[in-house]
Each structure stands twice: as structure tokens, then as C-alpha cells.
C-alpha positions as CSV (number, residue, x, y, z in Angstrom):
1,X,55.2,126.6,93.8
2,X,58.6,127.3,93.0
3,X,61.9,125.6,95.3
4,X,62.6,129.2,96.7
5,X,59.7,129.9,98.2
6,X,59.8,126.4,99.9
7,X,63.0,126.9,101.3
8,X,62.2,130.1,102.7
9,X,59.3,128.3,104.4
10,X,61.2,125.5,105.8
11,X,64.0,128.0,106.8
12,X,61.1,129.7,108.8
13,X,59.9,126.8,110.5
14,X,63.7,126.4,111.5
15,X,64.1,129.4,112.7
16,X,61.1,129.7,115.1
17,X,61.9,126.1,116.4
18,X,65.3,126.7,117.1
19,X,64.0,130.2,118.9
20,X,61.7,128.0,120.9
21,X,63.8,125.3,121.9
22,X,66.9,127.7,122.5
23,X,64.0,130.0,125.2
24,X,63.0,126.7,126.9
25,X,66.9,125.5,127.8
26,X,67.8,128.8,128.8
27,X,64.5,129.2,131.1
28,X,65.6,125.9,132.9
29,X,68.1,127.7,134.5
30,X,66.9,131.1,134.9
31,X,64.8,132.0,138.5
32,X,61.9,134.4,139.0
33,X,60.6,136.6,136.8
34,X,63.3,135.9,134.5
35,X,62.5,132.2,134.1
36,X,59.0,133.3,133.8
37,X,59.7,135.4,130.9
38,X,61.5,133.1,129.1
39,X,59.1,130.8,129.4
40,X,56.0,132.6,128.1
41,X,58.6,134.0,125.2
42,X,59.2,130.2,124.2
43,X,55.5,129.7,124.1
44,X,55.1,132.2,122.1
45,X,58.0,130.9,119.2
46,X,55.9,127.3,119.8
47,X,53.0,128.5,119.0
48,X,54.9,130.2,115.8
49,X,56.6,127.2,114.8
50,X,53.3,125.3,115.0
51,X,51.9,127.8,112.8
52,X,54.5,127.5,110.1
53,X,54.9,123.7,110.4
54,X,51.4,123.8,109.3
55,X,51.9,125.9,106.6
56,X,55.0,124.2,105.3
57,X,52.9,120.9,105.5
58,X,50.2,122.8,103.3
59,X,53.0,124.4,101.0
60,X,54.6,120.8,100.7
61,X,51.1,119.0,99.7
62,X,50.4,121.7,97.0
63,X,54.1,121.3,95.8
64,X,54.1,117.3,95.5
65,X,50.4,117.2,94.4
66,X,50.5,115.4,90.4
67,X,50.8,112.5,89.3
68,X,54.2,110.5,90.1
69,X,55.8,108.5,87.2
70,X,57.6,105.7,88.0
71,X,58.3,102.5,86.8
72,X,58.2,99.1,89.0
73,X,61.5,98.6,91.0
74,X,63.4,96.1,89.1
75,X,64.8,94.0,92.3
76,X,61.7,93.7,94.7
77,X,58.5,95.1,93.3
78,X,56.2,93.6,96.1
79,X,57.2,93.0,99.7
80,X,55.6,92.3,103.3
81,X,55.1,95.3,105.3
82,X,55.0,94.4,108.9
83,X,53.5,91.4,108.2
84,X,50.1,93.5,108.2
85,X,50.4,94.5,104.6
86,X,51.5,94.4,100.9
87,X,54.3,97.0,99.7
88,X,53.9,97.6,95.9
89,X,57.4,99.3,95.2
90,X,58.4,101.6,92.2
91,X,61.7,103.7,91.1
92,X,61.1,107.1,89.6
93,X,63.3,108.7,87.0
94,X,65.5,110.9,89.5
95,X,66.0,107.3,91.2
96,X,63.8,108.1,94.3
97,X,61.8,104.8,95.5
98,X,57.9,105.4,96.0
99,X,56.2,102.6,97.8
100,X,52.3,101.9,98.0
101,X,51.0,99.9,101.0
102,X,47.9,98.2,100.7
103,X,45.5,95.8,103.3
104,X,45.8,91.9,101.8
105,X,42.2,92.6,100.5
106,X,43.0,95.7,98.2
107,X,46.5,93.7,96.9
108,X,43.9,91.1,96.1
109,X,41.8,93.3,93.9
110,X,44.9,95.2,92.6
111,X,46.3,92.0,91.3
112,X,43.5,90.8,89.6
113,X,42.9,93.9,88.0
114,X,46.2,94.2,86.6
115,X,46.2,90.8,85.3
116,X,43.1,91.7,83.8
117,X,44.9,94.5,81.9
118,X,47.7,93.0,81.1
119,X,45.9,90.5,79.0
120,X,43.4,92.5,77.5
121,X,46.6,95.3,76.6
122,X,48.9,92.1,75.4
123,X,45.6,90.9,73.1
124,X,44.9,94.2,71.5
125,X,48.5,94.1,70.9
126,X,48.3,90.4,69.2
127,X,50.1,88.4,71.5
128,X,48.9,85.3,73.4
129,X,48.6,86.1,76.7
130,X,45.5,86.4,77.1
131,X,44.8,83.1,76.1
132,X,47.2,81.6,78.1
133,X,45.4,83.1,80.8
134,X,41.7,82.7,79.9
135,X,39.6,80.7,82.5
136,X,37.4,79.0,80.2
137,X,38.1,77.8,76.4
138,X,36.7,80.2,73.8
139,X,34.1,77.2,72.8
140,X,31.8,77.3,76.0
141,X,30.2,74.3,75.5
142,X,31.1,71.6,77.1
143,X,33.4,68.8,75.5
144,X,32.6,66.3,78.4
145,X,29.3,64.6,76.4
146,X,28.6,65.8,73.2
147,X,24.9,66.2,72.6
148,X,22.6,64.1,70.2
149,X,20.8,65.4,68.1
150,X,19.3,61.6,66.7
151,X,19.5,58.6,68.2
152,X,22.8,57.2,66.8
153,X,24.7,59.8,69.2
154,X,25.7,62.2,66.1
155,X,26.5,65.4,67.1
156,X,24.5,68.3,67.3
């Protein structure tokens, strides 16, 4: 959807609000018939501004729909959200901020995974840290008490 057609939607929705609104002050102090008129013409320019509100909504969604590439913001990538939630934030290239709010228990999950990536995407790479982050040692066993394999305590 090109800009043009866009603005010529928005510039719609303008105009039959403005219509609207100007019908409804104008019908506040007209009497009789008159105010009557006036108000069943505003109604009428609501009900057409409601119309192409919608389909500017529509037109906008279909517009923005992609993917948005941007890169974490630099100064505060996470933040509170009225206290209810986690903002993730991120910059895109054209400098506009785009901020992802998520319930404690999805930040949780988020986190986890992307410490997950990160050191599986850092180890295919060759650096270290995924083993700076590994739970357990690579050797499983445990180095607590080694087992015997005779009696004079050799190891296994």
C-alpha cells in the first residue's frame, strides 16, 4: 500500500470528523426543525467517520504488517511497565523506538531462551560462553567419591 493512498484515507477520516463535530456545535444552538436537521446530518458524518476510521485502521494494519528490524536500544533495553510488566525496548534504523511488553512469566521464558541462544550461537562460533554458562561440567559423573572398582579404592 503505497503513502498516497494512506493519506488520502486519513485525510477522509478527517474530513468526515471534522463534518461531524462541526454539525453537532452548530446544532447546539439551532431550535426546531433546524436543530433537528443538523442533528440527524451529524449522525450521518459519524456514522461516515466510523466507517473510515475502520477502514484506515484496516489500511494501516496491512501497511505496517512485516517484520520490524531493529536492534536493542542501547541505553535501557528492559524496563518496568506499570509495575505489571516487562518492556523489552529496541531502536529501528529510521530511529523510531519499538517496545515489547510482556507478563513476568513470558520475560521469564524469553530470557532463558535467549540465553540459550546466545550460547549455543557464541559456541558454534568458538567462543567460550557457553561454557561459562553450562549448568553442569561436561564430565557428568560425579567427582564427590570416586568409585572402586577393587578393594584398594582405585578408580574405576
Amino acid at each position: 500500500m503505497n503513502p498516497d493512498h494512506l493519506f488520502t484515507v486519513a485525510a477522509e477520516f478527517a474530513e468526515a470528523t471534522g463534518k461531524a463535530e462541526r454539525l453537532r456545535a452548530r446544532a447546539v444552538s439551532a431550535t426546531g426543525d433546524e436543530r433537528t436537521v443538523l442533528t440527524n446530518t451529524a449522525s450521518r458524518w459519524e456514522a461516515v467517520a466510523k466507517r473510515r476510521r475502520e477502514f484506515l485502521r484496516a489500511s494501516l494494519h496491512e501497511a505496517l504488517r512485516g517484520p520490524i528490524i531493529a536492534e536493542p536500544d542501547t541505553e535501557q533495553p528492559v524496563a518496568l511497565w506499570r509495575r505489571r510488566s516487562v518492556e523489552v525496548r529496541a531502536c529501528t534504523g529510521d530511529g523510531s523506538r519499538v517496545r515489547v511488553r510482556c507478563t513476568p512469566t513470558q520475560a521469564v521464558a524469553l530470557g532463558t531462551a535467549l540465553i540459550g541462544l546466545a550460547a549455543l550461537t557464541d559456541q558454534l562460533g568458538g567462543g567460550v560462553l557457553g561454557q561459562t554458562l553450562s549448568t553442569f561440567p561436561p564430565n557428568s559423573r560425579s567427582t564427590a567419591e570416586p568409585e572402586a572398582n577393587d578393594e584398594k579404592g582405585k578408580p574405576a
